[in-house]
Phi, psi and omega in degrees: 000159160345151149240175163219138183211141220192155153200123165223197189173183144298323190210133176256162219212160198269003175271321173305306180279340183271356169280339182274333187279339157308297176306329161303324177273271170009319208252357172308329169297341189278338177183167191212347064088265168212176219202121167243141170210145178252146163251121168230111188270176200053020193317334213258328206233215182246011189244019177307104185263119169279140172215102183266129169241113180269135178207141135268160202099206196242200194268340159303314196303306194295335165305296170308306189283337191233029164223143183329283215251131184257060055324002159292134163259034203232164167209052142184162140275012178294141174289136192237144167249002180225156179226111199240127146218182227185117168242164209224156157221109214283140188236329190203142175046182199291173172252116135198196197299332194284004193255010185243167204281191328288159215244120191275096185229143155098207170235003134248142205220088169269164164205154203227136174230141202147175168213137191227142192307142125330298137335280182295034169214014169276359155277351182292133136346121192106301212329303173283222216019299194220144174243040204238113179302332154317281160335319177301309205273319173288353175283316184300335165313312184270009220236299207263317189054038185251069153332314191286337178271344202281276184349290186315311259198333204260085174285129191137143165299130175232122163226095170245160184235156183178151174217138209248122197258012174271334183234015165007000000 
């Protein structure tokens, strides 16, 4: 299955971005399919900006395609207070870009590890959208802002990271 690896603070500090981009290579065993991260600046205020960086492959690939210099361990120059990431070993639907996490909606920007019945989430907001069980659930998630029905209603493993950008 999927990883998730994540750091966030008032200041992420370069020691900071270079353990998530470590954890981020690392967390390459839970899957290599493609590999994703949201940067979220302002997390803290009402000017909250998503910035999604995407690949297929593994954290070299996305590293290469999205960063300035390929030395860097940074992929935007924006002050960021969140790093959200996902390397995905696809369960459901094709490996590209658009199927891979965390997935930007909204009021919320998630990832998710785990497989969740299809059949049990056809009542979600998404459902006729998308054919990524992940995708289902953070679009109804962003629909509903009902954690407890995701839970209640999701048959299947769940491990999600998501940052809800209506109740910061």
């Amino acid at each position: 299955m999927c990883g998730l690896v994540g750091v966030m603070g008032n200041t992420i500090t370069e020691d900071v971005k270079k353990a998530f981009h470590d954890m981020l290579y690392l967390d390459g065993v839970r899957g290599d399919d493609s590999t994703g991260v949201a940067a979220i600046s302002n997390a803290f205020n009402n000017l909250t900006e998503v910035e999604l960086f995407k690949s297929t492959g593994g954290a070299a690939e996305l590293f290469y395609e999205h960063t300035p210099s390929k030395r860097a361990r940074t992929l935007t120059n924006k002050l960021v207070n969140i790093y959200m990431g996902h390397n995905r070993y696809a369960t459901q639907g094709l490996v590209n870009v658009d199927n891979a996490h965390p997935f930007n909606f909204e009021n919320v920007v998630g990832a998710h590890n785990g497989t969740v019945s299809l059949q049990s989430i056809k009542s979600f907001h998404g459902w006729l959208d998308f054919n990524v069980d992940s995708q289902i659930i953070f679009s109804h998630l962003s629909h509903t802002q009902d954690i407890r029905e995701v839970w209640k209603t999701a048959d299947g493993a769940l491990a999600l990271t998501w940052y809800d950008k209506v109740r910061k």
